[in-house]
N, C-alpha and C positions, 0 to 999 in steps of 0.2 A: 504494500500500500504506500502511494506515495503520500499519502495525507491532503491531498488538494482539493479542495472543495468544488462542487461540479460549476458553479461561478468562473473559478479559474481556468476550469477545462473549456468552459463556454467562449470564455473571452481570447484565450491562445488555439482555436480551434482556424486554420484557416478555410472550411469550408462556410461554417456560421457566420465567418467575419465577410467573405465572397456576399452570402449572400444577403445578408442583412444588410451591408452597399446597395447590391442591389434593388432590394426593397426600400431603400433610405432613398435612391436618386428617382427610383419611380414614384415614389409616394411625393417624392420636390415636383417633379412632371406632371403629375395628377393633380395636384395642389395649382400651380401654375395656370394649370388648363382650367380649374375653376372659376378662376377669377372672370374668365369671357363670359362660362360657360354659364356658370349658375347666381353670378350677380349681375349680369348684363342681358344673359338669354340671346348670346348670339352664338351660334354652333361654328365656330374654326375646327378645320381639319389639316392642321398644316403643324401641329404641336411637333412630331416629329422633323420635321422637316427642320425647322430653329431649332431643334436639337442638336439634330447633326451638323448645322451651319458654325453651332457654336463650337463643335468638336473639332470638325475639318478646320476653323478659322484659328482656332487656339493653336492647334498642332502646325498648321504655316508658317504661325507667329514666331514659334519655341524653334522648330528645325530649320526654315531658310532665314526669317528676322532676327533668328537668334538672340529672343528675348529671352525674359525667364517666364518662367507659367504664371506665377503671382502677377508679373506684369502685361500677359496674355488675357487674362481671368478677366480686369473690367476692358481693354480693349476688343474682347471678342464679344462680349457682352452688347456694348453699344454699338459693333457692326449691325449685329441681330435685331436689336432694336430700331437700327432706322434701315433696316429692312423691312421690320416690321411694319413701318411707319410709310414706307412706299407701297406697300401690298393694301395695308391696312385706310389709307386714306381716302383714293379714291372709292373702294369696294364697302368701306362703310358709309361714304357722301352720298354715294348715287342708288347702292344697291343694299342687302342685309336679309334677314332670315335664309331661306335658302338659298339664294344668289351666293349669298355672303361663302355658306359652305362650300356650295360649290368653287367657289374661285380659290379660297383658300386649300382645297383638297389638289386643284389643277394644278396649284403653285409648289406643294408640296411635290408631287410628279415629276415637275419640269427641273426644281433643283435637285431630283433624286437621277433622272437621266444626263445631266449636267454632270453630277460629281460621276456618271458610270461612263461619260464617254468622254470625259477630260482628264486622258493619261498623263499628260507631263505636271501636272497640279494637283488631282486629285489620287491618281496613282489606278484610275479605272475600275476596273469589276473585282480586281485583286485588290482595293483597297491600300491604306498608308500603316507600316508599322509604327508604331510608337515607344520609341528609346528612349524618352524621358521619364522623368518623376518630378514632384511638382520638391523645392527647396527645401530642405528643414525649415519650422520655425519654432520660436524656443524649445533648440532641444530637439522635438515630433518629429519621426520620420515617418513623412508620406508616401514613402516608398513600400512600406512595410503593411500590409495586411491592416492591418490595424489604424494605420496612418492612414488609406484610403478610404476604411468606414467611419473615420474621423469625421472626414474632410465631406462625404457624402453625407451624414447627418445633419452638419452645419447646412450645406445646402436647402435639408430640408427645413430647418429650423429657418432660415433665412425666407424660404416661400410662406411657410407658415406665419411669419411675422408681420409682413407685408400684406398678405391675405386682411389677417384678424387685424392690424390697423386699419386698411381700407375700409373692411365694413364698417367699423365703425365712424368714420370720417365723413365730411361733407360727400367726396366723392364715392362713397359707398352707397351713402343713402339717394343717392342721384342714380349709381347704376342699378338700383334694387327698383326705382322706380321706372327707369327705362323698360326694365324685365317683366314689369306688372300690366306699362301700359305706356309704350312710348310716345304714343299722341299727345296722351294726359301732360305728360308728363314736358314735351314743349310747351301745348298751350301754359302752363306753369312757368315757363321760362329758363328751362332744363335746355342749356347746347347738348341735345341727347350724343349728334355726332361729335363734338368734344369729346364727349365720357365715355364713349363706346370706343372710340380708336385710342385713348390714353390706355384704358383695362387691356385692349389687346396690346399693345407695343406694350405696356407693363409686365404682360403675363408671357409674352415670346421671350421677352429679356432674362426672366427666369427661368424659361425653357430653353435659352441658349447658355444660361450660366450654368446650370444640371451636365450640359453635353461638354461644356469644357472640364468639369469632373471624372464626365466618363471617360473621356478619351485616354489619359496617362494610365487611368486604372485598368482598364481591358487589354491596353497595349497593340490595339488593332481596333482600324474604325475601316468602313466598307459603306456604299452606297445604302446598302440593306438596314443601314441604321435608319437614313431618313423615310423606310418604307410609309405608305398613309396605313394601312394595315395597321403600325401600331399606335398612330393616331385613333381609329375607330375602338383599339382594346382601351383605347386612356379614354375614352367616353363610356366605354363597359365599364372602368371600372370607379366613374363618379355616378352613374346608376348604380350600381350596386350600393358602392356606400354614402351614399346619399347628397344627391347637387345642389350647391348652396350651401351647403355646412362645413366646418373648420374640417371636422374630425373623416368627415365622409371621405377624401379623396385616398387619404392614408388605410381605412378602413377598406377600401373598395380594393388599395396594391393587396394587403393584406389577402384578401381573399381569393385575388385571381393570381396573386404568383406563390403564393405558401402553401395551396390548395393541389395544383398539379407536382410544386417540388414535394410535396408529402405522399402524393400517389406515384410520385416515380413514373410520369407518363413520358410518353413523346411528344415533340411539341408539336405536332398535329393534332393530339389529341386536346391540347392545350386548348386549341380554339371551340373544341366540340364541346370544351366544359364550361369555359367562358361562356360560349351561346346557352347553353343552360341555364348557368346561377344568373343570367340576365333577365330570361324568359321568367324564370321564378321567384326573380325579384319584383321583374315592374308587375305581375299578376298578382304578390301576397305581399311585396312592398314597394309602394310606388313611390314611398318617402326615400329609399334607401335604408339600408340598416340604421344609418343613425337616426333619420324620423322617424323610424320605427321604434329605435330605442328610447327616444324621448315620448311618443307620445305614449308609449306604459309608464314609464317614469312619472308623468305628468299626472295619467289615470293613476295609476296609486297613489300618486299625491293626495289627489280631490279626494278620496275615496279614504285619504286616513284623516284627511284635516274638514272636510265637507263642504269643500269650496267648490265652483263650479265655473266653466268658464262662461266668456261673453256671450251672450244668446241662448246657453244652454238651459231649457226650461227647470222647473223648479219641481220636486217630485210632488207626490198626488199630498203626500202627507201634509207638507207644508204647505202646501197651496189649500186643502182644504182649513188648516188652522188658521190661517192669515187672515181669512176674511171673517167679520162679524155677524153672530147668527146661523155659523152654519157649526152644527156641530160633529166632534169628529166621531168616526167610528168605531 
């Protein structure tokens, strides 16, 4: 016995630490993707796509710019962004709901044939190795297993931050009203098209910042990263754990990648079980798990404290007691 506690076997394990990265940079991705998706109600399908833009653009930076990563990280970032910001401007001025999808999913496409037929830059269908690691900093080496699920949680922590500011902020409550009722919501005095192209350039930016995480940590990026394919899973998996909500997007990676790593599938089958916990989610949860999970929470609430919510009628008892004259049963 070496005496170590299964903690310690957890945390120097480096398959747990592979994939718990993994789940930490898609759950930043999924997080990212909400902010269009479920405070504004505008469907982008190009999340992948500023993904990879941020991977390919970081690794150009580091091997021919001969930057360092750290100094790659906000420079790839805000390429993404005012990409975003040319994609995103005119297709949210002139067009939106499905228009909007559609163009974003074509753009997703054309940079995914872009990086597969431009050999001397993107290195083509064979993809770019990646021989770097991002620098120490005090100390941490992100080279190390450990240093890259570092570095992938901060990520997420960083979406998740951003997120749960937003909603609460003036422009939260302007994209929440956008998503209810965008007409309304001008006649009111709402630049709806301000607020909807800031949430998407905001929310690509974080999807190009996640992909320059990935890139050092996989050590190999390929067209196949910016497939839309797995744009369409990062939409499965904010249905599943619920659109609009903090917890949901992290809840949804949770489910669609810890799910098939526990049955040990292939990842064809991967997509046949995502179609599934999708179908029987939006059938017996339309909230997502986590509106789900709240609104029992809430019902045991009222049910221990005997409060009720707004409009909810008032049971027979009390309403027979209330009025004068009538007496009870």
């Amino acid at each position: 016995m070496t005496g170590r506690v299964p903690w310690t076997w957890l945390a120097e394990s480096r398959y747990i630490l592979y994939l718990g990265t993994l789940l930490a940079l898609n759950a930043a991705l999924a997080t990212s993707l909400n902010l269009i998706i479920g405070y504004t109600g505008q469907f982008a399908l190009s999340h992948a796509a500023f993904y990879g833009v941020g991977a390919y653009v970081s690794a150009l930076l580091v091997t021919r710019a001969h930057l360092s990563f750290w100094a790659s990280l906000p420079v790839a970032t805000v390429v993404v962004a005012l990409v975003a910001l040319l994609i995103g401007y005119p297709s949210l001025r002139y067009t939106g709901g499905v228009h909007f999808a559609l163009i974003t999913f074509a753009f997703g496409e054309l940079i995914r044939l872009l990086a597969a037929n431009w050999h001397d830059l993107t290195g083509g269908p064979q993809g770019l190795r990646i021989l770097y690691s991002p620098e120490p900093v005090f100390g941490l080496d992100f080279s190390s297993y450990r240093g890259a699920y570092v570095l992938a949680v901060a990520a997420l922590v960083l979406s998740l931050l951003v997120v749960a500011v937003t909603r609460r902020s003036r422009l939260g409550r302007a994209l929440v009203a956008v998503r209810e009722d965008e007409v309304l919501a001008g006649s009111l005095g709402i630049d709806t098209t301000r607020y909807k192209i800031v949430a998407f350039v905001v929310s690509s930016a974080l999807a190009g910042l996640a992909g320059v995480v990935y890139a050092p940590f996989m050590g190999f990026i390929s067209p196949e990263l910016l497939n839309a394919g797995e744009s369409v899973s990062m939409v499965g998996m904010l249905i599943v754990g619920g659109i609009g909500t903090l917890s949901g997007p992290v809840i949804g990676t949770l489910v669609f990648m810890a799910l098939p790593e526990l049955l040990r599938v292939a990842k064809f089958y991967r997509l046949v079980i995502l179609g599934v916990v999708i179908v029987l989610a939006v059938l017996f949860m339309p909230d997502g798990i986590a509106g789900f999970v709240r609104r029992r929470f809430r019902r045991s609430h009222r049910a221990v404290t005997g409060t009720r919510e707004p409009g909810e009628p008032q049971p027979a008892k009390a309403l027979s007691g209330s009025h004068p004259g009538v007496a009870p049963r």
